[in-house]
C-alpha positions as CSV (number, residue, x, y, z in Angstrom):
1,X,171.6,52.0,-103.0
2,X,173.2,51.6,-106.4
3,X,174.6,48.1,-107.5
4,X,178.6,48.8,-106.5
5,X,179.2,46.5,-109.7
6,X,177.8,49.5,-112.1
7,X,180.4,52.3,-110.3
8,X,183.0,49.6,-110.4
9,X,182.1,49.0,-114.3
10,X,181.7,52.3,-115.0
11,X,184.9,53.3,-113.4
12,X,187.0,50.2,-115.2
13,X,185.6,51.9,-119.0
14,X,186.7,55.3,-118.0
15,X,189.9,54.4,-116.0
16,X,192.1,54.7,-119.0
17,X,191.5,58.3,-120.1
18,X,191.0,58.5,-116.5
19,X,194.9,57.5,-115.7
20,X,196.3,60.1,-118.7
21,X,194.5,63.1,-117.5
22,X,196.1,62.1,-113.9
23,X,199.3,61.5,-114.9
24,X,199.3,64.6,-117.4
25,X,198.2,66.9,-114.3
26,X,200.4,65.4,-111.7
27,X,203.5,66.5,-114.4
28,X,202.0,70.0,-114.3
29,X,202.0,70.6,-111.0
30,X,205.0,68.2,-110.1
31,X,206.6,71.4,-112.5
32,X,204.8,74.1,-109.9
33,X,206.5,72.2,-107.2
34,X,203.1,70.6,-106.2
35,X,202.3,67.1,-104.8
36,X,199.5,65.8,-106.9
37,X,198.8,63.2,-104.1
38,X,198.8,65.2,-101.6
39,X,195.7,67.3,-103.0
40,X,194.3,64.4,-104.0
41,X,194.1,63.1,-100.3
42,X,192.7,66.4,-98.5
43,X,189.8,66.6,-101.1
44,X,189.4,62.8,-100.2
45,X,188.4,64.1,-96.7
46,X,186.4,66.9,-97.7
47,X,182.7,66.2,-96.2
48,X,179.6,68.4,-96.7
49,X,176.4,67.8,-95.0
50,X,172.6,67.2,-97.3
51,X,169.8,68.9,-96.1
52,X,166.6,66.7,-95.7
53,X,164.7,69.7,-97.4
54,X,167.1,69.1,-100.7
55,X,165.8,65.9,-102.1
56,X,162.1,67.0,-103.4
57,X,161.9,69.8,-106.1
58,X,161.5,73.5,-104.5
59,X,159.5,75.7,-105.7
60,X,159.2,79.2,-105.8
61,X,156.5,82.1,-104.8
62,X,154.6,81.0,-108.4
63,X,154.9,77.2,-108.5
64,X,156.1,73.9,-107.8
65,X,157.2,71.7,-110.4
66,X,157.7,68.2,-109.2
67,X,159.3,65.5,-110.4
68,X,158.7,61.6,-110.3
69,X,159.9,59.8,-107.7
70,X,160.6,62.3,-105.3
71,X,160.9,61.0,-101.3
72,X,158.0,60.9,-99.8
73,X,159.1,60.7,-96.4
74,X,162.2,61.5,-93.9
75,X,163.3,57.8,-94.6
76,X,163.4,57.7,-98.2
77,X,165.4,60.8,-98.4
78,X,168.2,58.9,-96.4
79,X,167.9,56.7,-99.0
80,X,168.7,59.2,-101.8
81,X,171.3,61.1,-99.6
82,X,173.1,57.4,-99.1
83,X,173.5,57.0,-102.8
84,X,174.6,61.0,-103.1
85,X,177.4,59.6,-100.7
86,X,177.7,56.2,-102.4
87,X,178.6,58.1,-105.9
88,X,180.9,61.4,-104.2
89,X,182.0,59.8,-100.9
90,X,181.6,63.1,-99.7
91,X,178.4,63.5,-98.1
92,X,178.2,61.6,-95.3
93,X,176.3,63.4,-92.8
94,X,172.0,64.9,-92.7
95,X,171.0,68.2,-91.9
96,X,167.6,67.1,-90.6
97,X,164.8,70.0,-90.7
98,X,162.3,70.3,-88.0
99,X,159.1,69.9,-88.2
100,X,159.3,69.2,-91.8
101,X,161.2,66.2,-91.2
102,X,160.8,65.2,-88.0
103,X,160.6,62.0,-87.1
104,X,157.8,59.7,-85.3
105,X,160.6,57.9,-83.6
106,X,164.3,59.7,-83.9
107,X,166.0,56.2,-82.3
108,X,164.2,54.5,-85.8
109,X,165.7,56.9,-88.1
110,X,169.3,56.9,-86.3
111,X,169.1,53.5,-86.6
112,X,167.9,53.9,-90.5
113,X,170.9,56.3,-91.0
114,X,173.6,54.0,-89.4
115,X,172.2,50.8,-91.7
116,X,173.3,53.6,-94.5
117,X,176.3,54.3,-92.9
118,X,175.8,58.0,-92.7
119,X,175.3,60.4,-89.6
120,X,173.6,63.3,-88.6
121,X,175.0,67.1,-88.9
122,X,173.1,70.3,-87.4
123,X,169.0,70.1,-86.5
124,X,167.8,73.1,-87.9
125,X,164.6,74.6,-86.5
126,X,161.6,76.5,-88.1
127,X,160.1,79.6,-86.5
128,X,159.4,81.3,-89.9
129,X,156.2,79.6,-90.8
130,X,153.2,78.5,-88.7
131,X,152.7,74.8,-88.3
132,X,148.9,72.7,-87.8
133,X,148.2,73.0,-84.3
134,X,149.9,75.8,-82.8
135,X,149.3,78.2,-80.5
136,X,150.3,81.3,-81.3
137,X,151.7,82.6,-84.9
138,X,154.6,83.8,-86.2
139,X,153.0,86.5,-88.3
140,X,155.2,89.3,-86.6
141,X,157.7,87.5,-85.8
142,X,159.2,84.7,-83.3
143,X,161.7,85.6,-80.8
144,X,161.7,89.4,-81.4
145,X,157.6,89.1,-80.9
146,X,156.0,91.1,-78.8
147,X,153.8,89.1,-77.1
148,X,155.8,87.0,-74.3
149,X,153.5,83.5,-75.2
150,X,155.1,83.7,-78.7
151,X,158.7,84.5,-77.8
152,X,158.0,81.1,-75.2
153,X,156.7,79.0,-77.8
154,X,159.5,80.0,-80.5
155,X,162.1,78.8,-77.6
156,X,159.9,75.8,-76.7
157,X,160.3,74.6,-80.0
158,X,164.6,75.2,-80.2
159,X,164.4,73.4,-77.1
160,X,162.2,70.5,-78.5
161,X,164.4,70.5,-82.1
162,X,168.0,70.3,-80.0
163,X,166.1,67.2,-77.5
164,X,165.4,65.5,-81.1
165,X,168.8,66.3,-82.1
166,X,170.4,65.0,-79.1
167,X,168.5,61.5,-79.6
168,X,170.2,61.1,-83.4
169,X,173.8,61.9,-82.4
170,X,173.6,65.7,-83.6
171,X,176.1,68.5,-82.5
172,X,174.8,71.5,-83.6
173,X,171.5,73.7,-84.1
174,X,171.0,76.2,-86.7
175,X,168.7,79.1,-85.9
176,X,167.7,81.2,-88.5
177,X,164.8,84.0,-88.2
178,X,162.8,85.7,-90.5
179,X,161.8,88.3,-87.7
180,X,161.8,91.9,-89.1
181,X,159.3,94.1,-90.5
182,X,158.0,95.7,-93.7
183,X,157.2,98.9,-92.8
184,X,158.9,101.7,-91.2
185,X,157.9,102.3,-87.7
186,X,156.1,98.7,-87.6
187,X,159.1,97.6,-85.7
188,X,161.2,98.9,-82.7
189,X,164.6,98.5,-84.0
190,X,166.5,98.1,-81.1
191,X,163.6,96.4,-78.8
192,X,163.0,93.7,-81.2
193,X,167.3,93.1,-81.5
194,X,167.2,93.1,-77.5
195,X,164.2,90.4,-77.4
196,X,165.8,88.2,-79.7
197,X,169.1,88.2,-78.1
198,X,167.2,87.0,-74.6
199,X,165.3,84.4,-76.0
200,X,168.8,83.0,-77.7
201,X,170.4,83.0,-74.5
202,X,167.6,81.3,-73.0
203,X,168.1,78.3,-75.9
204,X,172.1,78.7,-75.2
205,X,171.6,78.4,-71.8
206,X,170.2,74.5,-72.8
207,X,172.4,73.6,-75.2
208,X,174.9,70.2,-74.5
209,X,178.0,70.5,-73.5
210,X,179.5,69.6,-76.5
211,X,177.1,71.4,-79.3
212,X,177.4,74.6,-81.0
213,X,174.4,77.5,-82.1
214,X,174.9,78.7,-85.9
215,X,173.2,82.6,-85.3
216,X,172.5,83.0,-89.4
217,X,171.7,86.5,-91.4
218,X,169.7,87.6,-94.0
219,X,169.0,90.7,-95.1
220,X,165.6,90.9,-96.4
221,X,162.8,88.4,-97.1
222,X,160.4,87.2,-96.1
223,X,161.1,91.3,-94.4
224,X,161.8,93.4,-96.8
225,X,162.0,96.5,-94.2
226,X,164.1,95.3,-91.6
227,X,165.4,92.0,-90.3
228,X,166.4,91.3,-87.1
229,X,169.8,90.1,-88.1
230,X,170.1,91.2,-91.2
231,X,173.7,90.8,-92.0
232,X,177.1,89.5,-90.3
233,X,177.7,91.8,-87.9
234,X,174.4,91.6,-86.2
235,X,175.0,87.8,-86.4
236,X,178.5,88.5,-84.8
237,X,177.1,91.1,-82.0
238,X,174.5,87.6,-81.0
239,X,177.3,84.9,-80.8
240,X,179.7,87.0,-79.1
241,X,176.7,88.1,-76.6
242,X,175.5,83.9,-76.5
243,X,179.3,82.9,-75.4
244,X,182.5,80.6,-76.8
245,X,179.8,78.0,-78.4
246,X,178.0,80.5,-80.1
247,X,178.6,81.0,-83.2
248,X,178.0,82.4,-87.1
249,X,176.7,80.5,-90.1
250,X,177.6,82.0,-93.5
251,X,174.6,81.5,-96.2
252,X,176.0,82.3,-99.8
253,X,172.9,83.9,-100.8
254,X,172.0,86.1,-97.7
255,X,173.6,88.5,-99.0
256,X,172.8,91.8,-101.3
257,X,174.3,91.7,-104.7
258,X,178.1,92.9,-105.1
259,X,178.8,92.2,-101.1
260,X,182.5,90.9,-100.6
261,X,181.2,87.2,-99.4
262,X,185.3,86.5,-99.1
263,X,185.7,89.5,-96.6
264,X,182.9,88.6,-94.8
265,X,184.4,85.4,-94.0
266,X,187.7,86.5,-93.4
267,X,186.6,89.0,-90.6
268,X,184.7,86.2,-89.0
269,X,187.9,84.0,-88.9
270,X,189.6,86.8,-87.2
271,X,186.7,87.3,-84.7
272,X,187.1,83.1,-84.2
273,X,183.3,83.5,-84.9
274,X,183.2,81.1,-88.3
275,X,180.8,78.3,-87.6
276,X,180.3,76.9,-91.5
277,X,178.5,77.7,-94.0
278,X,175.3,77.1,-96.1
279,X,176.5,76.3,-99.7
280,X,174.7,77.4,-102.8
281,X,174.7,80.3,-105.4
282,X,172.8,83.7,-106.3
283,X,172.3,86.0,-108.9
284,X,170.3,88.1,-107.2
285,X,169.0,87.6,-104.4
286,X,168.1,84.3,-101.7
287,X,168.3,82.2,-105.4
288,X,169.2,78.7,-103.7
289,X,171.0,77.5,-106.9
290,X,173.4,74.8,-107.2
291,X,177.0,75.7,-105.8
292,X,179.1,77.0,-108.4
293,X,176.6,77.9,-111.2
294,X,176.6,81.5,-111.4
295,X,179.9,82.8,-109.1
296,X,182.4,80.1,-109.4
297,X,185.5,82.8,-108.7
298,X,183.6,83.8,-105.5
299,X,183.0,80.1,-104.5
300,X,187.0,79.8,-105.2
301,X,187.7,82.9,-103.1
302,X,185.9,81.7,-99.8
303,X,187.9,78.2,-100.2
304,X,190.6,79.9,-100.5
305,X,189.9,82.0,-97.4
306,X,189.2,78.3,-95.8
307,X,192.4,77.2,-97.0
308,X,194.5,80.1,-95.6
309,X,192.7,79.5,-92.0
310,X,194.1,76.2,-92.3
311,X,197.4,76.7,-92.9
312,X,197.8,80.0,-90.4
313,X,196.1,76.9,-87.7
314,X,193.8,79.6,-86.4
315,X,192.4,78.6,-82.8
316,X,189.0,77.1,-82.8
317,X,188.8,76.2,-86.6
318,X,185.9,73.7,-87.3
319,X,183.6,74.9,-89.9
320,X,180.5,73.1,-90.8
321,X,179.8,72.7,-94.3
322,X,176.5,71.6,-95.6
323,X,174.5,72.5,-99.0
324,X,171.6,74.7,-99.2
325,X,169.7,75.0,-102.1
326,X,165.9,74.7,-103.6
327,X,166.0,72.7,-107.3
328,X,162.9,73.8,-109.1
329,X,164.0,72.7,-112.7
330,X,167.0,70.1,-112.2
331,X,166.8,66.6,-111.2
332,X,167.3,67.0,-106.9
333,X,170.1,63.8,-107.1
334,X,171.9,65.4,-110.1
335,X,171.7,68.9,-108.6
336,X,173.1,67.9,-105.3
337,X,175.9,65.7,-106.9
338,X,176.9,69.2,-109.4
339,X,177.4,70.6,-106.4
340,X,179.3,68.5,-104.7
341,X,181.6,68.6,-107.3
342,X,182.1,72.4,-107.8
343,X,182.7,72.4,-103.6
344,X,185.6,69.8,-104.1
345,X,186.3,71.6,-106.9
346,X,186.5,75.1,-105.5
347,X,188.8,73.6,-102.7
348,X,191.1,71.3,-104.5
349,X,192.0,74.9,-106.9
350,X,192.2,76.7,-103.5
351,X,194.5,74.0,-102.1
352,X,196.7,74.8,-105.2
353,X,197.5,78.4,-104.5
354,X,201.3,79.5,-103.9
355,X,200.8,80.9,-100.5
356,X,204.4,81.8,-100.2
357,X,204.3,83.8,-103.8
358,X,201.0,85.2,-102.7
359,X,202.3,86.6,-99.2
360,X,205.5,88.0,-101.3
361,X,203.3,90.0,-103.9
362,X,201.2,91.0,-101.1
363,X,204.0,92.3,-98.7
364,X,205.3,93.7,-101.9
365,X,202.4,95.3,-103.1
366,X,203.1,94.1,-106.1
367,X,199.0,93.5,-107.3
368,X,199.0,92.1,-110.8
369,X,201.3,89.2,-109.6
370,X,199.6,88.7,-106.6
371,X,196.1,88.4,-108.2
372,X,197.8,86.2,-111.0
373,X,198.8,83.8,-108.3
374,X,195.1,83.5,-107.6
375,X,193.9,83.0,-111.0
376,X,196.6,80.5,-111.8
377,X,195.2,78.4,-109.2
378,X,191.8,79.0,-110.2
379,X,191.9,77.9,-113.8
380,X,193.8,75.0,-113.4
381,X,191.6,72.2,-114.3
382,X,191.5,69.9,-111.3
383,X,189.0,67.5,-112.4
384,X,191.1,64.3,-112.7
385,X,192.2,64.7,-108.9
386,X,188.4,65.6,-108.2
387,X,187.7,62.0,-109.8
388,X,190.6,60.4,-108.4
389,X,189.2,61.3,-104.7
390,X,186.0,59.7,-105.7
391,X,187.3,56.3,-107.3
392,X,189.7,55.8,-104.1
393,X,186.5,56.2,-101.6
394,X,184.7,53.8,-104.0
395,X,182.8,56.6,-106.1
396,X,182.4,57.0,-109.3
397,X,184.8,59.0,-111.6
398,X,181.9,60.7,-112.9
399,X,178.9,60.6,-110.2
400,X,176.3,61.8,-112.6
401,X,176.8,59.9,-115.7
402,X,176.4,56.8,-113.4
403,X,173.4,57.7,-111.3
404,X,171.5,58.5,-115.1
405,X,173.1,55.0,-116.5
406,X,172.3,53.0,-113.3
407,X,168.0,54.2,-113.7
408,X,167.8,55.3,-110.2
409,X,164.8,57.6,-111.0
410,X,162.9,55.6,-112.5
411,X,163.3,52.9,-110.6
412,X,161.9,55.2,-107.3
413,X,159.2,56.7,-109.9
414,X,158.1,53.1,-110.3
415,X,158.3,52.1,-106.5
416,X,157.2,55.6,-104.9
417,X,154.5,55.7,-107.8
418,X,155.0,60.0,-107.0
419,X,154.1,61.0,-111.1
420,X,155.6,60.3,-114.3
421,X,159.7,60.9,-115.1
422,X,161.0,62.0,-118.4
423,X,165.1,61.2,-118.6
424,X,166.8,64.8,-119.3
425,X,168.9,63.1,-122.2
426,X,165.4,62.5,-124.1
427,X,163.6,66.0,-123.6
């Protein structure tokens, strides 16, 4: 954890031009009829879950860069995740990956993640890749297999990753599959679909009384033919198959290019099929990029989705949020943090809409003021009530100037000894 005296310190230097911008946008919107603190509190309670997977450098198909003093074990990335949450006080919950971060003893790391005052979100489990010592591969697949012994060990293992889960005070599993084909004709379509859906229902049929099953889509990769469920409504058709606990996970970048991820999300709501999402960013394809970097509008346009649901108090409305994404060239601390950031941001501009202007223009047809509505929302600059949120939870106004000023990095290059570090602000 970071010394609390160098947030405190760094806070006291910028509260000043801190307390002007704040004031100066409170005016603004006090002028749009809008409570300042009122925003300020509901991004305060924002939360989004860290993946275990996020806190080493990814890689891609061609290479793996890694950084210095990267984790190099489930325990240590707690560590990082804790000061994530220390600086944004929104991240107070772990997505733990199994097997790649299983634990020897799950009671040990519960215990590890209340000492950091943090909890644990969905266990998500791996079918996708073949791990030392198993039976049968995964080559053609995992619960859409044709071979019964594979379809039984690919449950076995959901069963195994929700027992884990149960044992560090989870409420969720996320099941995503990379079942499909590459060829035409490799695959029976509908066979495959039909073996899938029985092996869910044999996990669902397990699952706690008081969990829920994120079904998750992709359309192509590591199949580039066919997946099994390849996009929402396949996702949708499984969950509403599974039963009430069942449910859809939204992953920004499963998507092809130019898809309506807004719509998408929209007709989930209306199903009351919206589990949560996976948060990162694409330009093409599966990209895993930090949140924000390349479709801010879009990121806007799902909040505001979110924010809508909210206010209509749909019936079953509990999303889970948590961040998804690979970092192949950014610090992992730093990329995480960015993101963080553009999610609160994304909300607190969605939080800012005129809903009773917008659902005039609409019922009006009247579309260049109703899209204007939108936009006004969007570009207002919400960063001192993004900062705000942070200082009140006792963050920092600005989370990565701190972590780079406080020598986090090197300090965990020095005691991980995992390779050299060179500070971004001296390349």
């Amino acid at each position: 954890m970071l010394d609390p005296t160098r947030i405190a310190e760094h806070n006291d230097a910028a509260h000043e031009h801190h307390r002007r911008d704040y004031e100066h946008l409170g005016q603004h919107l006090q002028r749009r009829k809008v409570d300042i603190e009122r925003i300020v509190e509901q991004v305060q309670a924002f939360a989004v879950a860290v993946p275990s997977w996020a806190l080493g450098t990814g890689g891609t198909r061609f290479g793996r860069f890694p950084g210095g003093g990267e984790p190099r074990d489930i325990y240590e990335k707690m560590d990082d995740i804790a000061v994530i949450h220390q600086l944004t006080g929104a991240t107070p919950r772990v997505s733990l990956h199994i097997p790649w971060d299983e634990p020897d003893d799950p009671a040990a790391l519960r215990q590890h993640a209340d000492d950091l005052h943090l909890g644990f979100d969905a266990v998500n489990s791996n079918t996708f890749q073949d791990q030392p010592g198993q039976d049968r591969s995964y080559k053609f697949g995992s619960l859409c297999h044709t071979d019964a012994e594979v379809r039984r060990q690919a449950v076995a293992h959901n069963l195994h990753v929700m027992e884990v889960g149960k044992t560090l005070g989870s409420d969720s599993i996320t099941i995503w599959l990379a079942d499909g084909s590459n060829y035409p004709g490799q695959m029976h379509l509908r066979a495959s679909y039909e073996r899938t859906l029985d092996g869910l229902q044999q996990i669902y049929a397990q699952l706690p009384a008081d969990w829920r099953l994120f079904t998750e889509h992709k359309p192509y990769e590591p199949a580039f033919y066919a997946t099994v469920v390849q996009d929402w409504g396949s996702s949708l058709m499984l969950a509403q198959a599974l039963g009430a606990r069942a449910q859809c996970l939204v992953d920004l970048g499963h998507h092809l290019p130019n898809t309506n991820i807004e719509l998408v999300v929209a007709r989930l709501l209306t199903a009351g099929k919206l589990g949560g999402f996976h948060f990162n960013d694409s330009k093409y394809g599966d990209d895993d990029l930090t949140a924000g970097s390349i479709q801010p509008y879009q990121l806007f346009l799902v909040f505001n989705e979110l924010v809508d649901a909210v206010q209509a108090d749909l019936d079953g409305f509990d999303p889970a949020y948590m961040i998804d994404q690979s970092h192949n060239l950014k610090d992992p601390i730093e990329a995480l943090l960015q993101t963080v950031e553009n999610l609160q941001r994304a909300y607190a501009q969605a939080l800012l809409v005129d809903r009773e202007a917008l659902a005039t223009y609409q019922a009006t047809n009247d579309v260049l003021m109703a899209e204007r509505t939108l936009k006004r929302a969007y570009q207002t600059d919400v960063t001192p009530i993004l900062a705000e949120a942070r200082k009140r939870a006792d963050g920092a106004i600005d989370p990565v100037e701190v972590f780079r000023a406080a020598g986090y990095r090197q300090a965990k290059v020095d005691e991980r000894q995992a390779g050299d570090y060179v500070p971004p602000s001296s390349l």
